[in-house]
MILUM-734596 format. One line per field, with one value per residue: z, y, x of N, C-alpha, C in turn. Coordinates in pm, whole numbers. Atoms other than C-alpha are relative to their C-alpha. Layout:
<recs>
n.up c(Z, ...);
n.north c(Y, ...);
n.east c(X, ...);
ca.up c(Z, ...);
ca.north c(Y, ...);
ca.east c(X, ...);
c.up c(Z, ...);
c.north c(Y, ...);
c.east c(X, ...);
</recs>
This chain:
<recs>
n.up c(-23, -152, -103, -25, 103, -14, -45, 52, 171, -43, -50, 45, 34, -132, -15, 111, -45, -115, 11, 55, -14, -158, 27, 55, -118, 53, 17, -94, 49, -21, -32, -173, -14, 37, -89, -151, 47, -47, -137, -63, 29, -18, -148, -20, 15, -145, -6, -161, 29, -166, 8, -146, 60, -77, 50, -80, -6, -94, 23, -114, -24, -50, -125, -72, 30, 110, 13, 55, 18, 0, -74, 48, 74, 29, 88, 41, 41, 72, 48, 115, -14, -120, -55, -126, -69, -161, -2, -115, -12, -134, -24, -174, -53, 13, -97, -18, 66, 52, 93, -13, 37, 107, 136, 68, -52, 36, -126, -20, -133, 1, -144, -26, -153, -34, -9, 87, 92, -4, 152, 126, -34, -111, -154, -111, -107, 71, 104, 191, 11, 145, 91, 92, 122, 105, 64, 186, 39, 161, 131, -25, -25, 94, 165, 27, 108, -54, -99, 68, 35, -47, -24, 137, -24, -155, 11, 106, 21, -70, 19, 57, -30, -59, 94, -42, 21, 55, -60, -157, -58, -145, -82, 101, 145, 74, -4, 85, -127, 45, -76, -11, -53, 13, -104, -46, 89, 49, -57, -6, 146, 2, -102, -116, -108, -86, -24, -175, 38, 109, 114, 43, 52, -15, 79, 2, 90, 37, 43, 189, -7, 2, -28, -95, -65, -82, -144, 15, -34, 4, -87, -9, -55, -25, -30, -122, -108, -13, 103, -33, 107, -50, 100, -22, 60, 40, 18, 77, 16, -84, -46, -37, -102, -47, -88, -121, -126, -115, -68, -135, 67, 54, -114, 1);
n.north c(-137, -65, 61, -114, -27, 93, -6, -143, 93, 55, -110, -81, 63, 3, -130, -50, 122, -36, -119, 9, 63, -103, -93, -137, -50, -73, -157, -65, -77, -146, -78, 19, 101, 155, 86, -13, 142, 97, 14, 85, 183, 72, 40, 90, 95, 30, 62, -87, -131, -142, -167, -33, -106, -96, -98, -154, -103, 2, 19, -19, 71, -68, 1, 91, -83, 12, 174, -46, 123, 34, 122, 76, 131, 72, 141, 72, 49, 34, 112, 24, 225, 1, -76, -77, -173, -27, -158, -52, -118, -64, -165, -24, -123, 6, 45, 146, 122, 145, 87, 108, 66, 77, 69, 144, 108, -34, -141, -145, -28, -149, -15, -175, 51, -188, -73, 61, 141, 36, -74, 92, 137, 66, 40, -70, 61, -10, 147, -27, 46, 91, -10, 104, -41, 69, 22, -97, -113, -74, 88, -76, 82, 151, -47, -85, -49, -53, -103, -99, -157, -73, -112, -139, -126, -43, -123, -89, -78, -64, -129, 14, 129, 5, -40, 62, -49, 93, 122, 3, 182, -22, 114, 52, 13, -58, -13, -117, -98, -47, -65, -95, -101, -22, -104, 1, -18, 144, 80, -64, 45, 172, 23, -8, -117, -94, -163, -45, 12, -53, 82, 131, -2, 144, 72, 131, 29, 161, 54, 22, 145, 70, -59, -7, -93, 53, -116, -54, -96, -85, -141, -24, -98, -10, -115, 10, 186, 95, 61, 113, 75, 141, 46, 134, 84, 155, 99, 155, 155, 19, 103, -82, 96, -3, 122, -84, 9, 81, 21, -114, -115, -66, -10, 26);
n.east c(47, -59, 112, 93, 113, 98, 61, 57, 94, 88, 97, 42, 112, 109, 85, 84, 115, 65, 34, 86, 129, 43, 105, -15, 32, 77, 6, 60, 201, 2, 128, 64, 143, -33, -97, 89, 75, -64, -60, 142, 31, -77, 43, 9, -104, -69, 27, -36, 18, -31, 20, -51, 50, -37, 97, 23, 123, 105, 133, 81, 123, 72, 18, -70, -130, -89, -63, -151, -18, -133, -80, 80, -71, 82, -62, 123, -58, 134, -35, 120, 48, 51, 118, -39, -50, 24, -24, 3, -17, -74, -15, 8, 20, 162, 104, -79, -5, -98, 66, -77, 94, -56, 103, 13, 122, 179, 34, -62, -22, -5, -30, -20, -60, 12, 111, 88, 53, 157, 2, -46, 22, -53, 17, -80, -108, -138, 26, 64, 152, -40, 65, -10, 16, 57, -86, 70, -116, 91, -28, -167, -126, -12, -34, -97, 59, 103, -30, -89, 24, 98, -98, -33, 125, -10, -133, 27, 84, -56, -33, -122, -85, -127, -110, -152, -95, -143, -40, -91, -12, 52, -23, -84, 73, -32, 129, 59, 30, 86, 45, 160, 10, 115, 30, 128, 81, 0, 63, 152, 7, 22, 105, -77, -14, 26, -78, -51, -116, -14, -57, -36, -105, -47, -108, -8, -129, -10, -102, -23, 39, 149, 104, 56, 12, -112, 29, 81, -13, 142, -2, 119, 23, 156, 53, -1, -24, -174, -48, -63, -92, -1, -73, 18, -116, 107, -76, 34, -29, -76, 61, 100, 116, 136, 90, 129, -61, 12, 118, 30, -13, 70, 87, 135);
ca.up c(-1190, -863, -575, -513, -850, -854, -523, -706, -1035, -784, -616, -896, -1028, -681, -719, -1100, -975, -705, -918, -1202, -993, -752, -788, -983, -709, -825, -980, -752, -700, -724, -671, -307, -375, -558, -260, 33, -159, -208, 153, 266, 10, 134, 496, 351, 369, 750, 930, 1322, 1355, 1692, 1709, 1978, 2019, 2202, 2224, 2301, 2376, 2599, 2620, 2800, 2906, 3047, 3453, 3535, 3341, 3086, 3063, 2980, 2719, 2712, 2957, 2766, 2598, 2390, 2263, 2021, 1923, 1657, 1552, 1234, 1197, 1578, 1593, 1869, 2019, 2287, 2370, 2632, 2739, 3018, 3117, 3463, 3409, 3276, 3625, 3621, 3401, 3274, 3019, 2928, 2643, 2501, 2183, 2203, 2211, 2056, 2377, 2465, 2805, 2921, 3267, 3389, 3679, 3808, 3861, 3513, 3497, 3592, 3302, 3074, 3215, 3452, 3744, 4048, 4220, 3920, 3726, 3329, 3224, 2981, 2702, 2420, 2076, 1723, 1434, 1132, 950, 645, 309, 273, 471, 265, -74, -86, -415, -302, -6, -226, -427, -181, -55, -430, -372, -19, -154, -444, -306, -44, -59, -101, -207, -67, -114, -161, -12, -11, 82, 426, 655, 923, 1158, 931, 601, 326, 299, 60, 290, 231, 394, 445, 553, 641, 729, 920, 638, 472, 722, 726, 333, 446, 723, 1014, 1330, 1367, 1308, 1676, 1462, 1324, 1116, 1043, 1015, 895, 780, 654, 604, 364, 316, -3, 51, 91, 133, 447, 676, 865, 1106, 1128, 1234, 1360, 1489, 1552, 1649, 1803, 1879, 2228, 2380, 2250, 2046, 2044, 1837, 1814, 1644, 1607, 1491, 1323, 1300, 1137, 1131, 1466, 1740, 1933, 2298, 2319, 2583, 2789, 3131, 3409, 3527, 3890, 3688, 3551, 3751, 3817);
ca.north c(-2520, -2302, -2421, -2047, -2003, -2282, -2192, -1812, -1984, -2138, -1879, -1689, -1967, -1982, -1613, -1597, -1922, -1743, -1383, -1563, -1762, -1484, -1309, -995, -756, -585, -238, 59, 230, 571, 596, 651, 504, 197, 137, 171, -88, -337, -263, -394, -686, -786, -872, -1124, -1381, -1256, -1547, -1331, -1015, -756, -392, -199, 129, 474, 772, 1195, 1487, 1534, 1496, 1737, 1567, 1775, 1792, 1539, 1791, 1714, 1310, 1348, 1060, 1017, 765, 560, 190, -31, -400, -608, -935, -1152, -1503, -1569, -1984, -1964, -1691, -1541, -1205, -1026, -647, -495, -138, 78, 410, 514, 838, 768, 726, 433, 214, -103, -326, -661, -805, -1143, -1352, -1738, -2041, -1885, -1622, -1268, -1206, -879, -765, -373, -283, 135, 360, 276, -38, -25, 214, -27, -332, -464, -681, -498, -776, -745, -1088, -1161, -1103, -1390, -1334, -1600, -1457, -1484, -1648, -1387, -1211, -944, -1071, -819, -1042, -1367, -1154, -1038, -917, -733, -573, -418, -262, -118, 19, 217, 346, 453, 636, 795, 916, 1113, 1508, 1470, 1209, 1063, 1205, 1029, 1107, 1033, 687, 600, 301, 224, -36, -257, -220, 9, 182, 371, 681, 765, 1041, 1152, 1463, 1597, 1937, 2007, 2095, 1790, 1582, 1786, 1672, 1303, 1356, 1309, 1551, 1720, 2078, 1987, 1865, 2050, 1814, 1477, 1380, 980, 833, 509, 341, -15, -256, -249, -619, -712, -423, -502, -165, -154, 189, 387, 723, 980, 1335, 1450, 1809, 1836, 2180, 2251, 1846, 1869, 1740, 1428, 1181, 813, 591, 200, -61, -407, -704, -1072, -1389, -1423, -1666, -1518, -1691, -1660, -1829, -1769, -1686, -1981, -2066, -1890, -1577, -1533, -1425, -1579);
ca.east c(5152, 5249, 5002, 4916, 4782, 4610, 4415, 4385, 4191, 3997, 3869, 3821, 3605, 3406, 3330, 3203, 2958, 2851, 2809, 2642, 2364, 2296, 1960, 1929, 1837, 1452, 1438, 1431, 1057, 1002, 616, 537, 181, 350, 600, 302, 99, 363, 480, 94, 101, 456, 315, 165, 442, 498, 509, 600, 624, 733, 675, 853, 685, 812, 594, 626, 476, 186, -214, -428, -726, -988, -1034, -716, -447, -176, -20, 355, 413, 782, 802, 496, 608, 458, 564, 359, 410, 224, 222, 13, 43, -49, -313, -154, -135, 23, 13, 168, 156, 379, 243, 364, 288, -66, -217, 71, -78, 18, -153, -113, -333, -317, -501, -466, -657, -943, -963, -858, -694, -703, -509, -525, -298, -357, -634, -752, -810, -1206, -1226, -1047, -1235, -997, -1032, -965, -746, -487, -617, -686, -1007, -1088, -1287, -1388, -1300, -1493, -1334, -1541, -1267, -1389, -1400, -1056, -873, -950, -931, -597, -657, -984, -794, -500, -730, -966, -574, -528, -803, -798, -430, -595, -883, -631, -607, -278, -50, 235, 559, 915, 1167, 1552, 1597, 1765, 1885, 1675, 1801, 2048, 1819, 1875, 1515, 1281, 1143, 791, 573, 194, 144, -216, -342, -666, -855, -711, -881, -1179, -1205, -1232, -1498, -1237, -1094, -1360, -1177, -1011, -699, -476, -207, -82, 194, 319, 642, 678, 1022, 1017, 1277, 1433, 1479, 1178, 966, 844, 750, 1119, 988, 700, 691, 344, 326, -21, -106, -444, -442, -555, -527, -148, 93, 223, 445, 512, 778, 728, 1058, 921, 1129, 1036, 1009, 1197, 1116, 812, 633, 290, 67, -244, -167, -177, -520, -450, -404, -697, -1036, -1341);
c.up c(147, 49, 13, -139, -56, 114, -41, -94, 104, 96, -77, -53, 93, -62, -150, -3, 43, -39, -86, 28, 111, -72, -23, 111, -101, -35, 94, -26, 97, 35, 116, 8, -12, 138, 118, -51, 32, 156, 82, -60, 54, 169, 0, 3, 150, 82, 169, -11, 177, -42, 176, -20, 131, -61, 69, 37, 135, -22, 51, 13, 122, 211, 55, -80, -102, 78, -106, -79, 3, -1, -96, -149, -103, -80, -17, -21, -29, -41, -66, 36, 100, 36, 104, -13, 102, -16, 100, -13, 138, 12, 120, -1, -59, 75, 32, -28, -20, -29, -69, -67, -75, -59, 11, 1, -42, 122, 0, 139, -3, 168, -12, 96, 10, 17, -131, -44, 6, -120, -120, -4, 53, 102, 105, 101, -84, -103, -161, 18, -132, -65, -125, -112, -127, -62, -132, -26, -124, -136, -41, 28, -54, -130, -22, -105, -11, 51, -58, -104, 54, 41, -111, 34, 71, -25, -98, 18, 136, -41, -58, -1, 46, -54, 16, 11, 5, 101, 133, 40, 96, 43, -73, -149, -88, -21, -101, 175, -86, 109, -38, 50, -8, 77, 69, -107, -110, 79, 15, -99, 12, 108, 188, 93, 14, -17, 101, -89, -70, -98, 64, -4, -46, -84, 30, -34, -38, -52, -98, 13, -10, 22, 122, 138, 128, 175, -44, 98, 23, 45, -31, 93, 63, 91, 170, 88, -16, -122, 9, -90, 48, -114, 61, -89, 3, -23, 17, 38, 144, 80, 108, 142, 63, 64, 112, 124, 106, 51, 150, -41, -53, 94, -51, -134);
c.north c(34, -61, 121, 36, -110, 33, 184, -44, -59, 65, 71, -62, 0, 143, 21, -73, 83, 134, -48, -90, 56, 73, 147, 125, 109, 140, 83, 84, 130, 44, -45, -91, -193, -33, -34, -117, -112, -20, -82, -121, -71, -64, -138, -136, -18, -157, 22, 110, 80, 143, 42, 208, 113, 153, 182, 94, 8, -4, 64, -1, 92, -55, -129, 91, -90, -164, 0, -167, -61, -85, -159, -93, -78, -157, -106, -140, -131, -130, -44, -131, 68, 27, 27, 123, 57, 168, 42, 171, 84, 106, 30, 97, 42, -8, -146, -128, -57, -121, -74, -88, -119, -118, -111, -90, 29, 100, 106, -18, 130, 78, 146, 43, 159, 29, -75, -82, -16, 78, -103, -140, -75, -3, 90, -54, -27, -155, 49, 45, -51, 29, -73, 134, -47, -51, 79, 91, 37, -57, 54, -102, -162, 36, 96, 123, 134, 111, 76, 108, 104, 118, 94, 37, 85, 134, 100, 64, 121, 175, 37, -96, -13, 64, -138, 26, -54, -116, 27, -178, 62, -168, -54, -41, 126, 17, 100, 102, 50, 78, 47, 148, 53, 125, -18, -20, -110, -117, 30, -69, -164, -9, -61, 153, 86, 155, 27, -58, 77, -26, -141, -21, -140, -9, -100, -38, -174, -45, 26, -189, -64, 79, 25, 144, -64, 170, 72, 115, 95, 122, 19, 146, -16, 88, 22, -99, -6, -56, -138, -141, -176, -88, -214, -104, -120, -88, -113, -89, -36, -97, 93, -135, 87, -95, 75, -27, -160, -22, 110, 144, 78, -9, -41, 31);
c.east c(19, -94, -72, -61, -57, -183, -31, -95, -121, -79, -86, -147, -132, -72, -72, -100, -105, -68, -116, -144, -97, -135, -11, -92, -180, -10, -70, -144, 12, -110, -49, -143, 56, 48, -113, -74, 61, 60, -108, 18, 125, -14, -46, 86, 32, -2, -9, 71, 23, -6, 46, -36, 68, -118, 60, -51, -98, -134, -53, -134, -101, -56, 150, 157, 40, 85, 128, 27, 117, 46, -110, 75, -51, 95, -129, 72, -105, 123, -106, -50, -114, -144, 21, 39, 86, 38, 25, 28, 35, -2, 30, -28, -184, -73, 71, -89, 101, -144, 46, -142, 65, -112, 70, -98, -101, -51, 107, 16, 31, 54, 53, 40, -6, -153, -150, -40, -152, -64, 44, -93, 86, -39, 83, 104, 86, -12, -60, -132, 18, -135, 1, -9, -43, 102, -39, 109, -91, 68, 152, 74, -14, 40, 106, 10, -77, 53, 98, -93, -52, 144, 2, -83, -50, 112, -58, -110, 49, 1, 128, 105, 97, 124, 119, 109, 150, -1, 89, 35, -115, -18, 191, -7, 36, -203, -76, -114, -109, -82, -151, -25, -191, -24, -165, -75, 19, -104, -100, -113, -64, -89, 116, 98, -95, 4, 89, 132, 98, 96, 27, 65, 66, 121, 50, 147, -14, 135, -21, 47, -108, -174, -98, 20, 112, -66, -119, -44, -166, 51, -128, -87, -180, -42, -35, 43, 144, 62, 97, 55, -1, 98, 18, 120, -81, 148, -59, 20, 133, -95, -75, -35, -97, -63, -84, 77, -65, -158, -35, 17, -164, -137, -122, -100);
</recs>
């Protein structure tokens, strides 16, 4: 037999191996409630986790004027196993903050560098402040179970439910696109804003792989104080370093 159809037969064989032991990909979901659920229970598997956050708009805060968010940063970054935290936050135009929290060891470090840090509880010579943390988590987070339903129920007792809309990418995922929307008087309904709000706005995007929340989108009118937006990118199971700061770091 020729040599090239030999190594054709043998390809072909590779690829009907490879089609018939491949995993049947899960049926697509159409109910915005369903997908937001499974998007919470699929977290649990996370094992590390980053959030990289950008924000817009403005704030105006009574006697110090309007706080342009634009330039305002945020990066999270979580390690379950571990039990580690770390949060940092970059406002220069907040009064040039800069915040810098982090969860290990069984303690919280907490370092506040601007005007506001005596407001936040920061040391004034730019050091952690260490703080021992509990270990009591709510029965929720032991009863998986528990905590998904208290979610249905949380979605269904909403004013109005989620919508869905046309799928998208976001990042290098193929994504179901789901949206909240809330007016004042929606939030009025649920004992929140006040009346000083006047919408809502959230959109969630979940892998279709795996469901896991790939972006997460806000806008938040609040009427006189401003309007102001916020969009957060998540990415997994990557390699993460967490660690309390240095001993000479942290104050007295």
């Amino acid at each position: 037999m020729p040599r090239r159809l030999l190594i054709f037969l043998a390809l072909t064989a590779s690829l009907a191996v490879v089609a018939c032991s491949s995993t049947p990909q899960a049926p697509a979901l159409t109910d915005p409630k369903e997908i937001l659920v499974k998007s919470v229970e699929s977290l649990a598997t996370v094992k590390t986790a980053t959030i990289k956050g950008t924000f817009s708009g403005s704030v105006n805060a009574t006697g110090t004027g309007a706080f342009d968010l634009s330039s305002v940063k945020l990066d999270l970054a979580v390690d379950v196993p571990a039990k580690k935290t770390r949060v940092t936050v970059d406002a220069p135009t907040i009064m040039g903050t800069n915040l810098d929290l982090i969860v290990a060891d069984g303690n919280l470090y907490l370092k506040v560098l601007g005007p506001m840090a005596g407001l936040l509880g920061g040391d004034a010579t730019g050091k952690y402040m260490k703080t021992a943390v509990g270990e009591t988590v709510p029965d929720e987070a032991t009863d998986p179970t528990k905590a998904i339903e208290e979610l249905r129920k949380g979605i269904d007792q909403l004013p109005k439910a989620p919508e869905k809309l046309a799928d998208e990418r976001c990042g290098d995922q193929d994504c179901y696109h789901v949206r909240l929307a809330l007016t004042g008087a929606d939030l009025a309904t649920l004992g929140a804003g006040d009346g000083e709000i006047g919408s809502v706005s959230v959109d969630i995007w979940s892998r279709k792989n795996d469901l896991r929340p790939g972006k997460i989108t806000f806008s938040l009118d609040m009427g006189a104080q401003g309007i102001v937006g916020g969009t957060f990118e998540f990415t997994y199971d990557q390699g993460v370093n967490i660690s309390a700061p240095p001993a000479d770091q942290i104050a007295p």
